[in-house]
N, C-alpha and C positions, 0 to 999 in steps of 0.2 A: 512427402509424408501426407495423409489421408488426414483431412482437416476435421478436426472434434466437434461434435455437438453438445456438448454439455457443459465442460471446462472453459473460464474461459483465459484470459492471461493471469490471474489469480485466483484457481476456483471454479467451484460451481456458484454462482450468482442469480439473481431476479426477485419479483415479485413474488409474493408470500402467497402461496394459497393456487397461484400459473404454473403449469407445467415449466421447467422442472420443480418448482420448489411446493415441491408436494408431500405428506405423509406417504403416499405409496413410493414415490420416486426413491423418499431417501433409504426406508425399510427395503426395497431392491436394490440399491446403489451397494449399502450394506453386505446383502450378500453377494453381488459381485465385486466386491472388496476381496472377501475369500476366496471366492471361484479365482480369482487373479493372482492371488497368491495363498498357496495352501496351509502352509506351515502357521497362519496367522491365530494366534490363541489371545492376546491383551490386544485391547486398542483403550485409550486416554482419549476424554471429551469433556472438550470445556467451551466457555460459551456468553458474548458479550451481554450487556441488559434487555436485548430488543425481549418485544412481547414474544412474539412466534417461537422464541429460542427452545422455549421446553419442549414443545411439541417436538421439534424435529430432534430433540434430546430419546424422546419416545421413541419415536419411529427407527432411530437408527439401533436402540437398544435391541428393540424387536427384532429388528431386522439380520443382529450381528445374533443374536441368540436364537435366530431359526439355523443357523449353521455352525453351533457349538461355538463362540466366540464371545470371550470374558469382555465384560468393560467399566472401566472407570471411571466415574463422572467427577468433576473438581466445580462443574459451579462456574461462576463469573470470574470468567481468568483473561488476560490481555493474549494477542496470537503469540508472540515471544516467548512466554510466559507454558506454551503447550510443545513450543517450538524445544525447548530448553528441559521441563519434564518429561518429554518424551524419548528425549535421549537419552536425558539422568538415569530415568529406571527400567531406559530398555524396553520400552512398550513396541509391537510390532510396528504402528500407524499411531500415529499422534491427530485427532482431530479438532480444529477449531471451526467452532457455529457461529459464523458472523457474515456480513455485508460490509463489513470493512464503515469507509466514509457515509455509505449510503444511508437514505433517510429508514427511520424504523418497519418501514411499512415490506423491504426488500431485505431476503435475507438469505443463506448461502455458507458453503465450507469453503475449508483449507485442509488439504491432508499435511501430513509431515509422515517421513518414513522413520526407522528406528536411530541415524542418526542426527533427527532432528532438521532435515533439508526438505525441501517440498518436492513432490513428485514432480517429475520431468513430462513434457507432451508425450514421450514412448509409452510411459507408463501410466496416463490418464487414458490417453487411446487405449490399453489394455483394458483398463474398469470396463470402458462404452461397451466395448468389443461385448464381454461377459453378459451387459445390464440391456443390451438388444435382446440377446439370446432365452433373456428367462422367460419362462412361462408360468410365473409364480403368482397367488392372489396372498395380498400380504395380510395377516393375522395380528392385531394389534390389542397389547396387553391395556387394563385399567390402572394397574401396579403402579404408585408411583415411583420416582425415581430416589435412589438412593447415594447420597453423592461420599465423596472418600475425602479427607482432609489432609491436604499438603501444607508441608510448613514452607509458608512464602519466603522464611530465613535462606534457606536453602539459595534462592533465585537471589534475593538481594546480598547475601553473599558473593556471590557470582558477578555480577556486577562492581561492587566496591574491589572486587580480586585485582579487576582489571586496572585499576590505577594506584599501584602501590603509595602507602600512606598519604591518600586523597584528605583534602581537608579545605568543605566549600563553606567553613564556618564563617558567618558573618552574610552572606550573599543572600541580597532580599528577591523573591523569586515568586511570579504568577503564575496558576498554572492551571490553564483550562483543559477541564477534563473529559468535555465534551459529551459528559452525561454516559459514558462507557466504560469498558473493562477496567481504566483502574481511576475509577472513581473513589477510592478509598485508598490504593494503592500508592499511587504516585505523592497525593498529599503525606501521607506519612512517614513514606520514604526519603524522601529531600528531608523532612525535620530532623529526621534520625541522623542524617549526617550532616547537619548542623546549618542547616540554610533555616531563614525566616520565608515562611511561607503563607502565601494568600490565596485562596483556592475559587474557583466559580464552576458553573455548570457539573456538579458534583451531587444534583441530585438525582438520580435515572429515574424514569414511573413507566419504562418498559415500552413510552411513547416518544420518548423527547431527546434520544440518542441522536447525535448531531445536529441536531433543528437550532439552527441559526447561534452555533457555537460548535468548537472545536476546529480541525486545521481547515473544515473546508470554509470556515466564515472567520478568517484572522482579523477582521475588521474591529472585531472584540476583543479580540487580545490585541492591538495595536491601544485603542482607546484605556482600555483597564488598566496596562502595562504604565503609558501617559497617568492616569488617573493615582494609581496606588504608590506611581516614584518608585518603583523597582529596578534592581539591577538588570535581569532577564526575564521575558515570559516563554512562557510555551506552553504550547496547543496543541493537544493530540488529535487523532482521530478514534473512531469509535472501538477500532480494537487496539488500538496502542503502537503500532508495528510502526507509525512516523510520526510527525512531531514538526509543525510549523513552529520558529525562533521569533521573537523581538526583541529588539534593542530597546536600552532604556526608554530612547525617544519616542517609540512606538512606529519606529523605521523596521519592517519586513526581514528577515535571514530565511531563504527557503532552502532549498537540498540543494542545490548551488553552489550556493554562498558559503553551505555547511561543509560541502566538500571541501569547497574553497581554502577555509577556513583552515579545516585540519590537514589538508596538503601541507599548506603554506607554513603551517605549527612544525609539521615534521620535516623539511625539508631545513627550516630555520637551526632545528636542535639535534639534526643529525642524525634524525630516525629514518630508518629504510623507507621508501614508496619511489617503485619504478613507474609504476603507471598507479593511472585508475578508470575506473570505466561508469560514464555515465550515456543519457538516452538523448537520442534526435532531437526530445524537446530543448536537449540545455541551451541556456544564453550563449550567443553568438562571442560575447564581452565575457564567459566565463572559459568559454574554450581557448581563447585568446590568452588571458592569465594562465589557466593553465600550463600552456604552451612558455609562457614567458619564464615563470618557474621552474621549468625543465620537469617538467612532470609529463609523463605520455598520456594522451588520453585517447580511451576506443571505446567509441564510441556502439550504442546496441539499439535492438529496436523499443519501443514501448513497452513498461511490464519490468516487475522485477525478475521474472524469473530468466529474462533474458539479458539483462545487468549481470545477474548470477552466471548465467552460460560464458559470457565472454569476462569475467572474472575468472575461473576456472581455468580457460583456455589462455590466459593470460597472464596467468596466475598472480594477479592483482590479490589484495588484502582491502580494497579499499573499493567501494562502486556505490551508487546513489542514482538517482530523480529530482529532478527541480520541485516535485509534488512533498518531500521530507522524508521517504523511506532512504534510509544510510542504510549499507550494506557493510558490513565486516567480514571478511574470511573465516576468524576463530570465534563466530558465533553462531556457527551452524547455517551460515549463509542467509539468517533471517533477519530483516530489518528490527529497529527495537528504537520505541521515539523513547525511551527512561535512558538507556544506554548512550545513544546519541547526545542526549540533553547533556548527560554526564563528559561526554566527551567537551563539550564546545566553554562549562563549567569552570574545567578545567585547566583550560588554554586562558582562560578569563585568570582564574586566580593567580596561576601560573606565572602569567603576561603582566600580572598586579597592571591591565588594561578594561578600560570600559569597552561594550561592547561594539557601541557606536563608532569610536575609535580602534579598533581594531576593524572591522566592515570600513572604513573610510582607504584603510592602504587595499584595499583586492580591486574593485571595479567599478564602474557604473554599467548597470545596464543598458543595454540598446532595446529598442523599442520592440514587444513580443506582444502578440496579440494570439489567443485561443477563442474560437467559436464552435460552440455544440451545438451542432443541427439534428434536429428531428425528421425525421423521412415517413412518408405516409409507406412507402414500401420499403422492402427488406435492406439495411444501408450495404451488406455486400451483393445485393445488385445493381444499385446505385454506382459502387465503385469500379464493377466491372462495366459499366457503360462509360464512365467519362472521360476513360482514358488519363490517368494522373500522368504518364510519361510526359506526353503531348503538352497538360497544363503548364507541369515545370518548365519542357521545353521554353513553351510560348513567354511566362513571364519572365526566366533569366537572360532572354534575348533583349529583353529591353531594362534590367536590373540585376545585376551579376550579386549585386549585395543581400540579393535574399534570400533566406533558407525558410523551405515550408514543407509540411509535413501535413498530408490527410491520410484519414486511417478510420477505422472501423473503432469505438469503444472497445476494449477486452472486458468490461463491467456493467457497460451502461447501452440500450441500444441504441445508439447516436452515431452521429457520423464528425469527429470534432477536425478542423483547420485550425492548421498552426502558421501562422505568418513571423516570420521576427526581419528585422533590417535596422540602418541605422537612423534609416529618415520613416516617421511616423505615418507621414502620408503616403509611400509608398507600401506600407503593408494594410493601411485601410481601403487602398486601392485595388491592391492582389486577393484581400479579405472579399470585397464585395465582386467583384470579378466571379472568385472560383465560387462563393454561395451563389450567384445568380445562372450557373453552369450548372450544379449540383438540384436546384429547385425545377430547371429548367427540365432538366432528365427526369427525376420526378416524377414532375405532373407529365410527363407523355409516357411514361411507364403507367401511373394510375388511370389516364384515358384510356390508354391500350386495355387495361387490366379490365374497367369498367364497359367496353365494349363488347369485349371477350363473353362478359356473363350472362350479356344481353340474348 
């Protein structure tokens, strides 16, 4: 298949203001939305706190109304939340404005088709196809935007469905909100069904969307969780769609352990799961448990949408990321960190179990190490010089116990190494090995390059 330029494992993504993420880009994106599929008359757009969000709120307006196409703006909604309206009222595309984890400064969609699932590579390749082809100079209104009001009951409804006569009354709960979509949301909600609640990072100022809170900095939610004596915490990310755990202790539960978790629930009380499918990152000591359970696990590459793929094909109900996107079959195949939390809630009350004790029967980790490299050049030609075959080869010849993973960002442009084993030193070892292979290519790619110009 003909590799994409714009999408990338989540999306269009980047820097605000850089090709793509430009007023003109998304105002043509827009109309090759239609040119892609014709019959498309509503599309639904909603859109986390970052600063840049309106704008591209604009532009796509323009953009869908240079080719006759209705749109519905909601405002500051979580992805789930566009994921789950979009299917309710039948909207052709469902769009979410966001950068997900990323800092505010980067910013970026998510389509959803009418029932609520995310476009596939076939059909993101279709949009490029269209948005090479225009020849359009795009025409942008001063009009503000006029947004439509959804009753959020509707969604939180939806939610509470799924656990018949749910009742987390009593259960003391932190819950960083990482300055994003449901910065209002999420606190209200937990109260509503009877949890005591403490909230932080819940004030957005359209700058401070993830900056040093929510899941990608749990280091705050470990401490605060310690600090307030709560039963759980949890930590979103910017658009809500995962949800880093802590235990009371301010001991870690990441999408792992979450699997983990609810395997191990439903397997104890009889509830159906053949399988479930998580990503190359997962723990070495989670795949193992798994296994021990009797639970299948198939494993996918990085990226949910391809957790989803081999969900499908597997017909699993169940798939995740050690990063906290949980994946469900009957929820439109879209991660959802409120639903998730509800889920593990649950098992807690359920289990009349602390959290910590319950996390003590699954596993202990083995030793994973991630490192995000920066490359002065492009990191996919970086990867096609180093040969990953050969690197694997070389280090399982001398360590069979290690599993490692390098790969391109699908988000970020980095080039990140995954080492995991069960002795520490031997992946700080394989760690500085394959970066000093990677830098080394590199800089004689950027000599070559730099001679080149001369």
């Amino acid at each position: 298949m003909k590799k994409k330029k714009y999408f990338g494992t989540d999306g269009i993504r980047g820097r605000v203001n850089e090709f793509p993420i430009t007023e003109d880009f998304f105002f043509k994106l827009a109309v090759s939305i239609k040119k892609t599929k014709k019959n498309v008359e509503k599309v639904l757009i909603g859109r986390d706190t970052r600063v840049s969000g309106k704008n591209i709120e604009k532009s796509l307006r323009d953009g869908f109304k240079k080719v006759n196409v209705d749109c519905d703006f909601v405002g500051i909604v979580s992805t789930p939340m566009i994921s789950f309206y979009t299917k309710l009222f039948k909207y052709d595309f469902g769009v979410m404005i966001s950068a997900s984890h990323n800092p505010y400064y980067d910013n970026g969609i998510k389509i959803f088709k009418r029932n609520g699932e995310k476009l596939s590579d076939e059909e993101e390749l279709k949009i490029e196809n269209n948005y090479n082809k225009l020849k359009i100079i795009p025409i942008f209104s001063a009009a503000k935007i006029s947004y439509k009001k959804f009753d959020v009951k509707d969604y939180t409804k939806f939610l509470v469905k799924k656990f018949k006569g749910i009742d987390l009354s009593g259960i003391k709960v932190l819950i960083d909100c990482a300055n994003g979509s449901v910065y209002k949301l999420a606190p209200s909600f937990f109260k509503e069904i009877g949890c005591k609640v403490i909230s932080c990072s819940n004030k957005p100022d359209g700058k401070n969307i993830n900056k040093n809170c929510g899941a990608m900095f749990p280091e705050q939610l470990s401490r605060l969780t310690k600090k307030h004596k709560v039963d759980i915490g949890l930590s979103f990310d910017g658009d809500a769609d995962r949800v880093v755990i802590s235990d009371e202790n301010g001991n870690l539960i990441d999408g792992d352990k979450t699997l983990a978790i609810i395997c191990k629930y439903k397997k104890e009380n009889s509830i159906p799961i053949k399988s479930t499918v998580s990503t190359k990152m997962s723990n070495l000591a989670f795949r193992n448990f798994i296994k021990k359970i009797k639970v299948k696990l198939i494993l996918s590459k990085v990226g949910d949408r391809y957790v989803i793929k081999k969900m499908k094909e597997n017909k699993s109900n169940l798939g995740g990321e050690p990063s906290g996107h949980i994946i469900f079959s009957d929820n439109g195949y879209c991660g959802d960190g409120i639903l998730t939390s509800m889920y593990i809630m649950n098992i807690l009350k359920n289990s009349k179990i602390k959290l910590s004790d319950l996390s003590k029967t699954l596993y202990k980790k083995n030793y994973q190490n991630l490192v995000n490299l920066k490359t002065y050049n492009n990191p996919d030609l970086i990867l096609k010089k180093i040969e990953i075959k050969k690197i694997k080869e070389k280090l399982l010849l001398h360590n069979k116990n290690i599993d490692l993973l390098i790969r391109k960002s699908g988000t970020e442009n980095l080039i990140r190494i995954m080492v995991q084993s069960f002795k520490k030193s031997d992946v700080d070892k394989s760690i500085k090995e394959i970066v000093n292979i990677i830098k080394k290519v590199d800089e004689q790619e950027k000599n070559h390059f730099i001679h080149c110009r001369k």
